[in-house]
VOGUGU-751688 format. One record per residue (C-alpha): residue number from 1; residue in one letter; x, y, z. Coordinates in steps of 0.5 Angstrom, whole numbers, plus 2048, in hexadecimal, padded with zeros to 3 digits. Layout:
residues N
DODO | num | residuo | u | v | w
DODO | NUM | a | X | Y | Z
...
//
This chain:
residues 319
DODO | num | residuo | u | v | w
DODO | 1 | x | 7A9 | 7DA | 86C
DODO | 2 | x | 7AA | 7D3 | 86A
DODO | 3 | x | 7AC | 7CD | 86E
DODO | 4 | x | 7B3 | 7CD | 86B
DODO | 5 | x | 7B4 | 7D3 | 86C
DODO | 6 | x | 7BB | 7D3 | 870
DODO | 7 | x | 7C1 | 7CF | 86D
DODO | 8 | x | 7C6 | 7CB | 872
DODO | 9 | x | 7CC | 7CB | 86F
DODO | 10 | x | 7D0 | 7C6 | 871
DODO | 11 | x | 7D7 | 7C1 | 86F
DODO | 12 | x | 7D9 | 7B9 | 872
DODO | 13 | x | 7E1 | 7BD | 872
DODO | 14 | x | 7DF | 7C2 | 877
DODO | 15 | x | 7DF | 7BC | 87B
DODO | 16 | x | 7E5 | 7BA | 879
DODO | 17 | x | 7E9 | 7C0 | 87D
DODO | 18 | x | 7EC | 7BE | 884
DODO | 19 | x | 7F0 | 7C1 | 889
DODO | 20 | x | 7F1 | 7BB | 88D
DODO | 21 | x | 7EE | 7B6 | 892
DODO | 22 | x | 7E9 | 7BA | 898
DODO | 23 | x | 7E9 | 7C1 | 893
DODO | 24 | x | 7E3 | 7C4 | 894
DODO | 25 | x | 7E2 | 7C8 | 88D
DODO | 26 | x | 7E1 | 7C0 | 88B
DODO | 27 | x | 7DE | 7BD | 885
DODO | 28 | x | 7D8 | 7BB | 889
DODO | 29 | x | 7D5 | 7C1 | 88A
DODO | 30 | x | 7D4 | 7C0 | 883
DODO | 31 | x | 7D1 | 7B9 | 883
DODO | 32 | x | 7CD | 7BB | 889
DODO | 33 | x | 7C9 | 7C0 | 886
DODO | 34 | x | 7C8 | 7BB | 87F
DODO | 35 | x | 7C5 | 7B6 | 884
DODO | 36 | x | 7C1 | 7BA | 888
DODO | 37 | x | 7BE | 7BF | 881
DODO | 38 | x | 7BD | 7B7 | 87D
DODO | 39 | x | 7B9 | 7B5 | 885
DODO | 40 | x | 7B5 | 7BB | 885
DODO | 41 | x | 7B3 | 7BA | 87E
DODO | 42 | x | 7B5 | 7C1 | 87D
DODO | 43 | x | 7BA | 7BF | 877
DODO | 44 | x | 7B6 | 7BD | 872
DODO | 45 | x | 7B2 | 7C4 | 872
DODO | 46 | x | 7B9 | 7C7 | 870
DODO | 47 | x | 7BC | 7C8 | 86A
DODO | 48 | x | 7C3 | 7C4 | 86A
DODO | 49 | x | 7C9 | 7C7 | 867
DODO | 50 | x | 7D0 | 7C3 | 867
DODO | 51 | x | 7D6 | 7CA | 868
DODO | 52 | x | 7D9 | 7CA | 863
DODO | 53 | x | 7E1 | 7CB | 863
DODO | 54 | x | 7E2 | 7D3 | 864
DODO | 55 | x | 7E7 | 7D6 | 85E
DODO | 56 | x | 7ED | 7DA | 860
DODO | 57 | x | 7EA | 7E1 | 85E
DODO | 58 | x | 7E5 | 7E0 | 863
DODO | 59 | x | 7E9 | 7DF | 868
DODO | 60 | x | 7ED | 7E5 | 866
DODO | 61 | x | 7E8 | 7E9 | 867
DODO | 62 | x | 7E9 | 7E8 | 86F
DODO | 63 | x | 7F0 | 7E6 | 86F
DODO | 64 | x | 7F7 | 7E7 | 86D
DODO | 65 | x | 7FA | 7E3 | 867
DODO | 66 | x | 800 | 7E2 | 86C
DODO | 67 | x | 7FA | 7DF | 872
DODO | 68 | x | 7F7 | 7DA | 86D
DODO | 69 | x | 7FF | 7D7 | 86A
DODO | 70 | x | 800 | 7D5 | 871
DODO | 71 | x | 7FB | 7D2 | 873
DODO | 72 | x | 7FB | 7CE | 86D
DODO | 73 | x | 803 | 7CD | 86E
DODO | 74 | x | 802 | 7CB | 875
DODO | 75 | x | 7FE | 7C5 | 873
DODO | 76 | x | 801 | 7C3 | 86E
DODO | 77 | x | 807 | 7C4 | 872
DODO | 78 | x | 804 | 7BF | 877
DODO | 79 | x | 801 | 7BA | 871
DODO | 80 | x | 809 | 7B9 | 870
DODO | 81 | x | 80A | 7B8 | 878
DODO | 82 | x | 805 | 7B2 | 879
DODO | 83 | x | 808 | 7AF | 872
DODO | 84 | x | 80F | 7AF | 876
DODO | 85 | x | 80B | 7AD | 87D
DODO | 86 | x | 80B | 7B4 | 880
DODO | 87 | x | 805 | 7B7 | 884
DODO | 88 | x | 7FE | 7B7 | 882
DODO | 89 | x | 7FD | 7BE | 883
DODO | 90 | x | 801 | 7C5 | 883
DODO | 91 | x | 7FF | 7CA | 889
DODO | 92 | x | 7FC | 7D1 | 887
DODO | 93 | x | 7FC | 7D4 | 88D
DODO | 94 | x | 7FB | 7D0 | 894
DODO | 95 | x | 7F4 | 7CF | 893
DODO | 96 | x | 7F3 | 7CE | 88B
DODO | 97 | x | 7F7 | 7CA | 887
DODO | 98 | x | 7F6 | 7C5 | 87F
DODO | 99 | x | 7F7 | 7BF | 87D
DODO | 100 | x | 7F6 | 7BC | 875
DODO | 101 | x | 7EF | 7BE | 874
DODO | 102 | x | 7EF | 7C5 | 877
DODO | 103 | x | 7F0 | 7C9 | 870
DODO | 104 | x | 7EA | 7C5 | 86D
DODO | 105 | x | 7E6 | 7C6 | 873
DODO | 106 | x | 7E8 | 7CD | 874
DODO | 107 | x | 7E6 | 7CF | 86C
DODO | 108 | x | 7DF | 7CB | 86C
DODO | 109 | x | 7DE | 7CF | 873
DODO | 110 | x | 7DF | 7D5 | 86F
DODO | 111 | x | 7DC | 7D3 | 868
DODO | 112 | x | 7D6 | 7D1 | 86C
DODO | 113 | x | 7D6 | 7D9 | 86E
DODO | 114 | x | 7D7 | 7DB | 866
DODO | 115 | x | 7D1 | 7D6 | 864
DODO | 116 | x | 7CC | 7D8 | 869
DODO | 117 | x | 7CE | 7DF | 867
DODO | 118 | x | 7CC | 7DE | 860
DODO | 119 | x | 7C6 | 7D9 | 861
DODO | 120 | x | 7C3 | 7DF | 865
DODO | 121 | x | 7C4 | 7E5 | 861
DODO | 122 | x | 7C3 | 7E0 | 85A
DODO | 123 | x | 7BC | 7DF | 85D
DODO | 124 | x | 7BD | 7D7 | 85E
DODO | 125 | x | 7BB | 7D8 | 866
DODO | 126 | x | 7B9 | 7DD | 86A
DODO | 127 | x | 7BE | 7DB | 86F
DODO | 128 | x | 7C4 | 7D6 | 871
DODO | 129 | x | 7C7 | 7D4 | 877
DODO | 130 | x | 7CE | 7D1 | 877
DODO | 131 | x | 7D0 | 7CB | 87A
DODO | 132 | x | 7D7 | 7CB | 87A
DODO | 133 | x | 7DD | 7CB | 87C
DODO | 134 | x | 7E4 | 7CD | 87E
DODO | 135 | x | 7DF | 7D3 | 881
DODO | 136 | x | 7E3 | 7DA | 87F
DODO | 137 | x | 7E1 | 7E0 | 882
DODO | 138 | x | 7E8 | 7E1 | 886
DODO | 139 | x | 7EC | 7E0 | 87F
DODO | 140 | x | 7F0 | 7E7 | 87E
DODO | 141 | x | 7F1 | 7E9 | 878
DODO | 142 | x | 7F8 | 7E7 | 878
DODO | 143 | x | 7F7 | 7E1 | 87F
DODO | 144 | x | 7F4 | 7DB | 881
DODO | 145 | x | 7F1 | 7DA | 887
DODO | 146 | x | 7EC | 7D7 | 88D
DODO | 147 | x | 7EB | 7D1 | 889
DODO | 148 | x | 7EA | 7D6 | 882
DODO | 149 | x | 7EE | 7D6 | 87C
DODO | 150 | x | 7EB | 7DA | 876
DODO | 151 | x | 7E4 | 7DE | 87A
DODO | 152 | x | 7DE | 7DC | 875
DODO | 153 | x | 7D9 | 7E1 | 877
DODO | 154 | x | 7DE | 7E7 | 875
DODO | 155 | x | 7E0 | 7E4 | 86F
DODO | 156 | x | 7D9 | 7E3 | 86D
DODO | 157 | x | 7D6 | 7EA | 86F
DODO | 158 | x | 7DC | 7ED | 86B
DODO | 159 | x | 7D9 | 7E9 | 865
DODO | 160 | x | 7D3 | 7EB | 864
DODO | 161 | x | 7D6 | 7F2 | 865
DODO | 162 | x | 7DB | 7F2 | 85F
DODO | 163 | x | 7D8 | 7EC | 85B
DODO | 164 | x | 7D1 | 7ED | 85C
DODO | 165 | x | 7D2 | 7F5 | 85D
DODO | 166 | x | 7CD | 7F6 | 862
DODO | 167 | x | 7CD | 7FD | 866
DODO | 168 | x | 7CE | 7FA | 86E
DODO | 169 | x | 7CE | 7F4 | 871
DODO | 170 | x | 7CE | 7F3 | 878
DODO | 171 | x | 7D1 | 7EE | 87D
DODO | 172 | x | 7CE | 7EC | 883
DODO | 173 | x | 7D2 | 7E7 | 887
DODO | 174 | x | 7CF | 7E3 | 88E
DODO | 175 | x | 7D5 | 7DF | 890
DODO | 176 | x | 7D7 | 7DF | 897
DODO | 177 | x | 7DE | 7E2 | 895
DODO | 178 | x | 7DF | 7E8 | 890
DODO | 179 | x | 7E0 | 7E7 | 889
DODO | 180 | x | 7E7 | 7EB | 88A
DODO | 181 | x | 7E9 | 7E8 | 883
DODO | 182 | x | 7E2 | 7EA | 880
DODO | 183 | x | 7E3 | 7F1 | 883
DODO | 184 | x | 7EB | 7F1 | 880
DODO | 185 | x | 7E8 | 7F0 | 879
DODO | 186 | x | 7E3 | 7F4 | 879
DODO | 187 | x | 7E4 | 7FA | 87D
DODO | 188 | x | 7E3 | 800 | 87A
DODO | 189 | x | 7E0 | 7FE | 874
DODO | 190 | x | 7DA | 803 | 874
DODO | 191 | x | 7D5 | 7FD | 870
DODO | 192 | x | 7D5 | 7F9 | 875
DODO | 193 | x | 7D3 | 7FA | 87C
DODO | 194 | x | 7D4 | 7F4 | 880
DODO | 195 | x | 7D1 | 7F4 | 889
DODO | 196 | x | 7D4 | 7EF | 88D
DODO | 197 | x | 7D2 | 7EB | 894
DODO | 198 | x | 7D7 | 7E8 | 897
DODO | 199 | x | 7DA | 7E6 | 8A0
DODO | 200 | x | 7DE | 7EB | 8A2
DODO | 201 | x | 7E4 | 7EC | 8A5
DODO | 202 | x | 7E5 | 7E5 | 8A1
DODO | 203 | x | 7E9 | 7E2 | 89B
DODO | 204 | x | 7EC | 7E4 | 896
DODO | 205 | x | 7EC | 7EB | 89B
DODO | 206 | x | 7E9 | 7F0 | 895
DODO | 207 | x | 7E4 | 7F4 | 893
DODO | 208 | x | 7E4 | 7F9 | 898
DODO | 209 | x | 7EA | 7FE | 897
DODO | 210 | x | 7EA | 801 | 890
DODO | 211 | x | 7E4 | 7FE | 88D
DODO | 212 | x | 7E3 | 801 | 885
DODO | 213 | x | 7DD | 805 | 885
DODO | 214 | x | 7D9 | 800 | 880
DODO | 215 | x | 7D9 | 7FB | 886
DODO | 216 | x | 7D4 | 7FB | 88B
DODO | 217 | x | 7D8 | 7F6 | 892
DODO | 218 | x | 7D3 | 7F4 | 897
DODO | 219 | x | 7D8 | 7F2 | 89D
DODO | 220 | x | 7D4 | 7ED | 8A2
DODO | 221 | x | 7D6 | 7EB | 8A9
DODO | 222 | x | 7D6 | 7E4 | 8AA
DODO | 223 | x | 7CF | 7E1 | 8AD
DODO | 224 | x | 7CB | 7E6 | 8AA
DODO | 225 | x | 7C4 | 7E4 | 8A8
DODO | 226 | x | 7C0 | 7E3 | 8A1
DODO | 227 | x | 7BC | 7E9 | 8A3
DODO | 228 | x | 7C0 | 7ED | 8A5
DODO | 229 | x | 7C5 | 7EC | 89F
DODO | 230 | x | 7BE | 7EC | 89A
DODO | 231 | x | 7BD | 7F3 | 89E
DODO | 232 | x | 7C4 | 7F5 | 89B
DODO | 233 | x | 7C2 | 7F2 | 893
DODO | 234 | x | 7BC | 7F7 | 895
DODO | 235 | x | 7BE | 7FD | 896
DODO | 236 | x | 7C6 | 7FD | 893
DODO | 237 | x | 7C5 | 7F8 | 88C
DODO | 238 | x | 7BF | 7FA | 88A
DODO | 239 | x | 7BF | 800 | 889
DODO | 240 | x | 7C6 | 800 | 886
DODO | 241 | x | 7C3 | 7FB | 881
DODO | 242 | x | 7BE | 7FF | 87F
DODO | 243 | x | 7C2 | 805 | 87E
DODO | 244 | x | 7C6 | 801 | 87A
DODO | 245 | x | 7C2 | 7FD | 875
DODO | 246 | x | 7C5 | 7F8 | 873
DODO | 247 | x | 7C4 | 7F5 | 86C
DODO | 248 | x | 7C6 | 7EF | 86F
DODO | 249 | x | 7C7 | 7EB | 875
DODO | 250 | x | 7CD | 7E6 | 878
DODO | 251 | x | 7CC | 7E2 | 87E
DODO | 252 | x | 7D2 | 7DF | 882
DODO | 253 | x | 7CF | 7DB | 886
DODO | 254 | x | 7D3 | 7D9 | 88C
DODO | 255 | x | 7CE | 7D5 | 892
DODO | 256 | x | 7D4 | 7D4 | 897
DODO | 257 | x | 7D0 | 7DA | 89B
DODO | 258 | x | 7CB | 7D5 | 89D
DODO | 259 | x | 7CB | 7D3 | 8A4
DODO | 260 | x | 7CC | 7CC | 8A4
DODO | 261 | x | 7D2 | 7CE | 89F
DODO | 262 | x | 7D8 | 7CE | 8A3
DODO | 263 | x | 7DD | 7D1 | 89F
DODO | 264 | x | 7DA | 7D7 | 8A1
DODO | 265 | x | 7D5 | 7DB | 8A7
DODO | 266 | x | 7CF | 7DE | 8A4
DODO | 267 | x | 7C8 | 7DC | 8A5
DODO | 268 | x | 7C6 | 7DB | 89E
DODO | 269 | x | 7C1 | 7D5 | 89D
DODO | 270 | x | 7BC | 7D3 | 897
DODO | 271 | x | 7B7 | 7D8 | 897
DODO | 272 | x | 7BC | 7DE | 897
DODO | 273 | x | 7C0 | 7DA | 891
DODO | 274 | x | 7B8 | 7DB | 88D
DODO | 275 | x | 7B7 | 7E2 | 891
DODO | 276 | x | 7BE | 7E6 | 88D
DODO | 277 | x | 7BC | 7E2 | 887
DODO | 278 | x | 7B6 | 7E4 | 886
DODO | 279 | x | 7B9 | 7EB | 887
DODO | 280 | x | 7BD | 7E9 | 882
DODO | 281 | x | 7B8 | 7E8 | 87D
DODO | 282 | x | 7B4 | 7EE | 87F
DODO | 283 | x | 7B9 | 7F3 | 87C
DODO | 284 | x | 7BA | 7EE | 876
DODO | 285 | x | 7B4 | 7EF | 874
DODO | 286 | x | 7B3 | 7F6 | 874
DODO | 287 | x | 7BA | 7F7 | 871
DODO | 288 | x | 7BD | 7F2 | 86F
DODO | 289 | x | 7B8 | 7ED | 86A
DODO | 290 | x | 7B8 | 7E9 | 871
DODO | 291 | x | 7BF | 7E6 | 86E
DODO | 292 | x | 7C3 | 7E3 | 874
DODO | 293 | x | 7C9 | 7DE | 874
DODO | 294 | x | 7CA | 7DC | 87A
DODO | 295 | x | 7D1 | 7D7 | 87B
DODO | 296 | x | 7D3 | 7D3 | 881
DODO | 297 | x | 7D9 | 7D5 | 886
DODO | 298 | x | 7D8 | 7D4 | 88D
DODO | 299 | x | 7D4 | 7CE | 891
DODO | 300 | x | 7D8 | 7C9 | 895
DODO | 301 | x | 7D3 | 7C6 | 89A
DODO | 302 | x | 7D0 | 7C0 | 894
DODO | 303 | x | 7C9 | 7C0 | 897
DODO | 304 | x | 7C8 | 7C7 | 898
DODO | 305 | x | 7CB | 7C8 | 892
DODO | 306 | x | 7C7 | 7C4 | 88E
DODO | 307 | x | 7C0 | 7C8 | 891
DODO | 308 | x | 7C3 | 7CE | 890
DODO | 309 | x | 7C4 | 7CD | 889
DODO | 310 | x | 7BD | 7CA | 889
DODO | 311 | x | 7B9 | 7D1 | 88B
DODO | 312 | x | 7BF | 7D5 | 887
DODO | 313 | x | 7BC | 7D1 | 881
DODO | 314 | x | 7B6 | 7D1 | 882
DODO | 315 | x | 7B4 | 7D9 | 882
DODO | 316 | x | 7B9 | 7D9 | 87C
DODO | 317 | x | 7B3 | 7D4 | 878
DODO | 318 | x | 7AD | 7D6 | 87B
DODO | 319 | x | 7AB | 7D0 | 87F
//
């Protein structure tokens, strides 16, 4: 494998995208970790990539035309509201709103999932990890939620199925809460499997009741550890994994079940990052050509965030 083996997809406009002062889904999460992989020297030894801006159509393959108009009406909206010396935001929901930059950063967020697509199964990289945001695994087909808008890794897996015609896709989804929105695109759609980790009972109160039948949920009591959370991966995921062999593999990696990661109460730390990884990457290599594409979501604590992404990253390229 060669030293750039792993792309890092990123864009100076998901910094743009800002919900307010004290806000933790801040653009620091992104500056912290470019600060931290260019100390390290970890960058250079990674193919960089500018995302691009997604099309419509590929956002279309996750969500509904009338989602995606309001989105951008709202922004527009708001553009014409600050001209006129009104707010500089709009409110979604109580936790989750956009200003003037948010549609911008929202499809460079989603176009970065499109491209790491098309550069792992084109041959360009054996694997891709997303440095992006707004994060999306909460976005619904037809809502915007828990600081999402358009959800990158749905709207990617649904990508290389239909334009890339790959047979099955899975979803592995580690974020401290569940992918509710990630389960609302996908669910029922027997080419993909996705399995999920998250606190449980927690936000956004889902995964537990009606669980579609290609979707593995892993509810976890807070102050749960990393062993006993791996001893869960062991014998629940894998198996499910490997059954299924994925042709390709889509991470949305969230790192706010770290321990020092307040918005949340797992245990996880670094080495547990490097340990569901590798796990990861074992059953991409005997079933999926080793492609993964792994997009941000989760991670609030900067420092914690940081190493996490770290470790993540450095299972990824083999280092």
């Amino acid at each position: 494998m060669s030293l750039k083996s792993t792309g890092f997809f990123s864009h100076p406009d998901c910094r743009k995208h800002e919900m307010g002062a004290g806000h933790p889904e801040c653009p620091e999460r992104l500056a912290v970790i470019d600060d931290h992989l260019l100390y390290i020297g970890l960058s250079d030894v990674l193919a960089q990539y500018s995302a691009p801006l997604a099309a419509l159509s590929s956002l279309e393959l996750a969500h509904s035309h009338q989602h995606i108009a309001t989105l951008r009406g709202l922004g527009d909206l708001l553009m014409d509201e600050i001209d006129a010396g009104g707010p500089t935001h709009a409110q979604i929901d109580p936790d989750t709103s956009i200003n003037v930059y948010t549609w911008q950063a929202a499809l460079r967020a989603a176009g970065a999932a499109v491209a790491a697509t098309d550069a792992v199964i084109g041959g360009e990289i054996a694997n891709a990890f997303c440095s992006v945001r707004p994060p999306g695994h909460h976005a619904e087909t037809d809502k915007a939620m828990g600081f999402c808008f358009f959800n990158n890794v749905a709207i990617a897996a649904k990508y290389a199925l239909d334009r890339h015609r790959l047979k099955r896709v899975a979803i592995v989804d580690f974020d401290v809460h569940h992918g509710n929105g990630t389960e609302d695109i996908v669910g029922g759609d027997k080419r993909i499997l996705m399995v999920g980790l998250f606190q449980h009972p927690y936000y956004p109160h889902s995964g537990v009741d009606h669980v579609p039948n290609n979707t593995l949920n892993l509810p976890i009591p807070a102050y749960t550890k990393g062993m006993e959370i791996r001893d869960m991966i062991e014998h629940t995921w894998m198996p499910r994994l490997e059954a299924f062999k994925p042709e390709m593999i889509f991470i949305s990696a969230g790192f706010d079940a770290h321990r020092d990661d307040d918005m949340g109460q797992l245990g996880l730390v670094e080495q547990d990052y490097a340990w569901i990884t590798s796990r990861i990457k074992d059953v991409a290599r005997r079933h999926s050509k080793s492609r993964i594409v792994s997009c941000l979501e989760g991670g609030y604590n900067l420092n914690a965030l940081a190493r996490s992404v770290e470790a993540h990253i450095r299972v990824l390229a083999d280092l």
